[in-house]
Biotite code that builds the C-alpha atoms (Angstrom):
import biotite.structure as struc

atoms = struc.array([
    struc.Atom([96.869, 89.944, 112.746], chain_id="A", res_id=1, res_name="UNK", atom_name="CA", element="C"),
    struc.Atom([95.887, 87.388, 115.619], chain_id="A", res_id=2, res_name="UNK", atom_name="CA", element="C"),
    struc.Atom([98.550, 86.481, 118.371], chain_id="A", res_id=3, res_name="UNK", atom_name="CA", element="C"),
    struc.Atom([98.164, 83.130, 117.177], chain_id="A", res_id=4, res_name="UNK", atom_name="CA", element="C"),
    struc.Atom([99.327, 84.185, 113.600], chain_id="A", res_id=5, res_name="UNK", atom_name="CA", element="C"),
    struc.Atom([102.087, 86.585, 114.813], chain_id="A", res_id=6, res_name="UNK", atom_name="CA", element="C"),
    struc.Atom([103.349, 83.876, 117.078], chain_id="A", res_id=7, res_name="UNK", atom_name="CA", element="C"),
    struc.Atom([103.218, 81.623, 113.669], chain_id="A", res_id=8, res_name="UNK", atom_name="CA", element="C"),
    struc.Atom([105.140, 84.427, 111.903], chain_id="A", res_id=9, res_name="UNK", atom_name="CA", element="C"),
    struc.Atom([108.109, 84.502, 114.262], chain_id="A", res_id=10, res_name="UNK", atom_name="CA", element="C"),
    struc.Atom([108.388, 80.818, 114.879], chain_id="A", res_id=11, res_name="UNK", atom_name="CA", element="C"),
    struc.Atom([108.946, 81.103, 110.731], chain_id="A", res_id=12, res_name="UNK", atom_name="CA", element="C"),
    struc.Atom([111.302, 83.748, 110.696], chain_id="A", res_id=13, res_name="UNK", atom_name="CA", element="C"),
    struc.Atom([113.113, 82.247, 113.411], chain_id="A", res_id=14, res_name="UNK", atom_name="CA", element="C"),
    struc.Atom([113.331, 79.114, 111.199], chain_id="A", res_id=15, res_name="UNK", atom_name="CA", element="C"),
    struc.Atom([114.332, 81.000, 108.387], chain_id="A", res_id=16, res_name="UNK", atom_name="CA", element="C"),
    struc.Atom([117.147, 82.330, 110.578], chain_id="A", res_id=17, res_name="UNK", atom_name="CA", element="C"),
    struc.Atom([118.210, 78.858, 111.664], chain_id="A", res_id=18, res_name="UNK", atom_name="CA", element="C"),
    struc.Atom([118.536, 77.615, 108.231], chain_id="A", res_id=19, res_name="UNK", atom_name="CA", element="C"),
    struc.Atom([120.249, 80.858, 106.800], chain_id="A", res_id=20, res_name="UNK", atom_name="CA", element="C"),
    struc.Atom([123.437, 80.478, 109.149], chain_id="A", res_id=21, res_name="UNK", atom_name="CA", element="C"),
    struc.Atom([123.726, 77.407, 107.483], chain_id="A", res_id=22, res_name="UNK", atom_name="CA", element="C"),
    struc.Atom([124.645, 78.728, 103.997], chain_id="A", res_id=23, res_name="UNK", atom_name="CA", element="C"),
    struc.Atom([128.258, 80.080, 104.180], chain_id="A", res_id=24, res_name="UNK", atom_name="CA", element="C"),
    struc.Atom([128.955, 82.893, 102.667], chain_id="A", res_id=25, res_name="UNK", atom_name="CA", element="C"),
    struc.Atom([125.967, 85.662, 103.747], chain_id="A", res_id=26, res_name="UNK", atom_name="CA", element="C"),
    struc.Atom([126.371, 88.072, 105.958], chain_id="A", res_id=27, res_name="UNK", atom_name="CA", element="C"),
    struc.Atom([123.582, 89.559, 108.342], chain_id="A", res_id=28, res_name="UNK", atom_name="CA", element="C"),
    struc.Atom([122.019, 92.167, 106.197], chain_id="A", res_id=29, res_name="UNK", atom_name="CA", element="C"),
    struc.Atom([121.629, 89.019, 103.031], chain_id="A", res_id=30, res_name="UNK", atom_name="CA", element="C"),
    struc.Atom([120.497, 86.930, 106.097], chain_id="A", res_id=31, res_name="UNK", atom_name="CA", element="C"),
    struc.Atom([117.278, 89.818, 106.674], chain_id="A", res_id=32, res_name="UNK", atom_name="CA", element="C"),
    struc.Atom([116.753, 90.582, 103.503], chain_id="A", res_id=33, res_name="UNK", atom_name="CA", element="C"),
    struc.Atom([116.036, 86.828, 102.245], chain_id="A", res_id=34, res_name="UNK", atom_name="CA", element="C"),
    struc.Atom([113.343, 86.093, 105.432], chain_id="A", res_id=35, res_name="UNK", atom_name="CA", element="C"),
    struc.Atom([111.615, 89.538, 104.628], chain_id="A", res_id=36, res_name="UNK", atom_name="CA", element="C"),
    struc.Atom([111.455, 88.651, 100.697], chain_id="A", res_id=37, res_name="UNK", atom_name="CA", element="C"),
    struc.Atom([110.518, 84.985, 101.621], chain_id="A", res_id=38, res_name="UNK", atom_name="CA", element="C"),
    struc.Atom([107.482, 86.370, 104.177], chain_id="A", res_id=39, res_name="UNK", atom_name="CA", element="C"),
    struc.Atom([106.587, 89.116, 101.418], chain_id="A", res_id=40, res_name="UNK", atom_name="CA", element="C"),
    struc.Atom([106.049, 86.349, 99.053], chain_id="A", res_id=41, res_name="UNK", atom_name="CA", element="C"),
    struc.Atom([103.359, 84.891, 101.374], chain_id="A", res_id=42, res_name="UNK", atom_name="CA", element="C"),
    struc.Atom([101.535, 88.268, 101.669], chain_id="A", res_id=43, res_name="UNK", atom_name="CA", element="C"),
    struc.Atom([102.143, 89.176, 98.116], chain_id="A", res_id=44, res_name="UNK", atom_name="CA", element="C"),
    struc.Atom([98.512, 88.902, 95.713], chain_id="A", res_id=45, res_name="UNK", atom_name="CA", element="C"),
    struc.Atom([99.013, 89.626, 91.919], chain_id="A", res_id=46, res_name="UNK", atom_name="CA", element="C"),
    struc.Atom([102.187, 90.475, 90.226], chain_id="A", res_id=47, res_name="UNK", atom_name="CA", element="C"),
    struc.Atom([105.605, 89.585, 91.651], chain_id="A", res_id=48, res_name="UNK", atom_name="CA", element="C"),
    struc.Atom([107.558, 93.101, 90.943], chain_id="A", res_id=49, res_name="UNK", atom_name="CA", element="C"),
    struc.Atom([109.477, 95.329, 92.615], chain_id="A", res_id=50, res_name="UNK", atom_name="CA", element="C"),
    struc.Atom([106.835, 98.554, 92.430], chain_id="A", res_id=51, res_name="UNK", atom_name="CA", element="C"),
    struc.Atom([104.560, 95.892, 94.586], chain_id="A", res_id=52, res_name="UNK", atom_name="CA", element="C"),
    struc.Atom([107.052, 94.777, 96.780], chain_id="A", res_id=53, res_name="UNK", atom_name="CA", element="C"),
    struc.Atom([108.122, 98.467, 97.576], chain_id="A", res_id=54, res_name="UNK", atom_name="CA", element="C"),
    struc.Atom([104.370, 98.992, 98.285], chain_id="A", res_id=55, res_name="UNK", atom_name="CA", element="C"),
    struc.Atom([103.725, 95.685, 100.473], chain_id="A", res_id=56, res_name="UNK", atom_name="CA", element="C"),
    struc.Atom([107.243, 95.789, 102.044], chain_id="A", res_id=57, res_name="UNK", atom_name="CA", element="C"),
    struc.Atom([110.037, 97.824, 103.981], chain_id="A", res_id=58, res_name="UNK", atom_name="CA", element="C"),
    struc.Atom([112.250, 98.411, 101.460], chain_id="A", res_id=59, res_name="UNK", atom_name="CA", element="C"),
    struc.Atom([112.139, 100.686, 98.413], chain_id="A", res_id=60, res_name="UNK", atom_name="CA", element="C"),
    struc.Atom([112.152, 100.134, 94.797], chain_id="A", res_id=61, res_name="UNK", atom_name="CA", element="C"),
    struc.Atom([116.041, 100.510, 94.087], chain_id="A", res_id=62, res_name="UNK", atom_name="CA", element="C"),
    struc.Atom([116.999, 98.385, 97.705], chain_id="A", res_id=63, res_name="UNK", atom_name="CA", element="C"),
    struc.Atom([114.868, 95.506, 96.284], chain_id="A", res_id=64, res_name="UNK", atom_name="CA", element="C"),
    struc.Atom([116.617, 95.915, 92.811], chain_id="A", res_id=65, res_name="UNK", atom_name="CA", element="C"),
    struc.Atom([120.069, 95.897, 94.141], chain_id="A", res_id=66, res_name="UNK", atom_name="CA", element="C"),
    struc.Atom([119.694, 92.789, 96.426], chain_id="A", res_id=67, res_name="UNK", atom_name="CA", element="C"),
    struc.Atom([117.950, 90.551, 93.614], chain_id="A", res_id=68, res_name="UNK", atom_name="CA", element="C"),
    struc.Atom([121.027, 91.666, 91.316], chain_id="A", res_id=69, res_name="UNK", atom_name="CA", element="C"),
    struc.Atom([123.605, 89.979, 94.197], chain_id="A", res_id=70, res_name="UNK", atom_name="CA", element="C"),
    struc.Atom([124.050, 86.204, 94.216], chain_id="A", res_id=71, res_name="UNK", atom_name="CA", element="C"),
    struc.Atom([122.237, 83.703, 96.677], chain_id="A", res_id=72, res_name="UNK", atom_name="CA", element="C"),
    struc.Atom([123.076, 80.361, 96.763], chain_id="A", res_id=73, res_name="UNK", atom_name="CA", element="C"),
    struc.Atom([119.836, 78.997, 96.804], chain_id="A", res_id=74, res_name="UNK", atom_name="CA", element="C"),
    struc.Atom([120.678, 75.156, 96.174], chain_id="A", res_id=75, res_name="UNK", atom_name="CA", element="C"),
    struc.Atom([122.924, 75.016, 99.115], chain_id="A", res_id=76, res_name="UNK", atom_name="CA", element="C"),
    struc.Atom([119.715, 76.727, 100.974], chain_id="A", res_id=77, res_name="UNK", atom_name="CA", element="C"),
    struc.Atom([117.070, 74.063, 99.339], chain_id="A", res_id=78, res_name="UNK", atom_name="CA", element="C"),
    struc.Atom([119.822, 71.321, 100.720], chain_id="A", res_id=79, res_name="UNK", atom_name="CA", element="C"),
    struc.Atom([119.771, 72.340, 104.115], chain_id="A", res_id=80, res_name="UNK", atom_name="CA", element="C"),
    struc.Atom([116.057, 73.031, 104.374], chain_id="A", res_id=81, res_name="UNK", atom_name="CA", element="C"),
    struc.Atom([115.071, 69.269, 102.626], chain_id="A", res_id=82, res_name="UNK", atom_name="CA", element="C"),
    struc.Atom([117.855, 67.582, 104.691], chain_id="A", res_id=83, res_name="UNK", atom_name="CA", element="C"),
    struc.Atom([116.564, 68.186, 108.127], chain_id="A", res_id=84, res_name="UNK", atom_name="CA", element="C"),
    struc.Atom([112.835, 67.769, 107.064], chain_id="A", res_id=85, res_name="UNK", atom_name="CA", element="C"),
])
């Protein structure tokens, strides 16, 4: 990874992080979890699953299991994101 792209990375996460204290109702550890799964997705080829994600990622298997089966409000997130762009 370039500086230029790691510089790119962290002005995303950053945004990300912005845009997450927005939503109501997530605390810190939802907050880190949704801007790692949202940069995974980017680095992600192939299949979408959690066996790939535990390979590609920092989490295991069962962490990435448990946090897809708690609730995100991601309309409220969409809102906030399409409002200020």
């Amino acid at each position: 990874m370039t500086i230029l792209q790691s510089d790119a990375l962290r002005d995303f996460e950053e945004l990300l992080s912005a845009k997450l204290e927005k939503v109501s109702g997530i605390n810190n550890s939802c907050k880190q979890f949704m801007i790692h799964i949202i940069v995974l997705y980017m680095y992600l080829r192939g299949r979408y699953n959690f066996m790939n994600m535990e390979r590609y990622g920092s989490y295991s298997e069962k962490s990435y299991r448990n946090h897809f089966s708690e609730k995100f409000d991601f309309m409220s997130f969409n809102k906030i994101v399409v409002e200020e762009h």
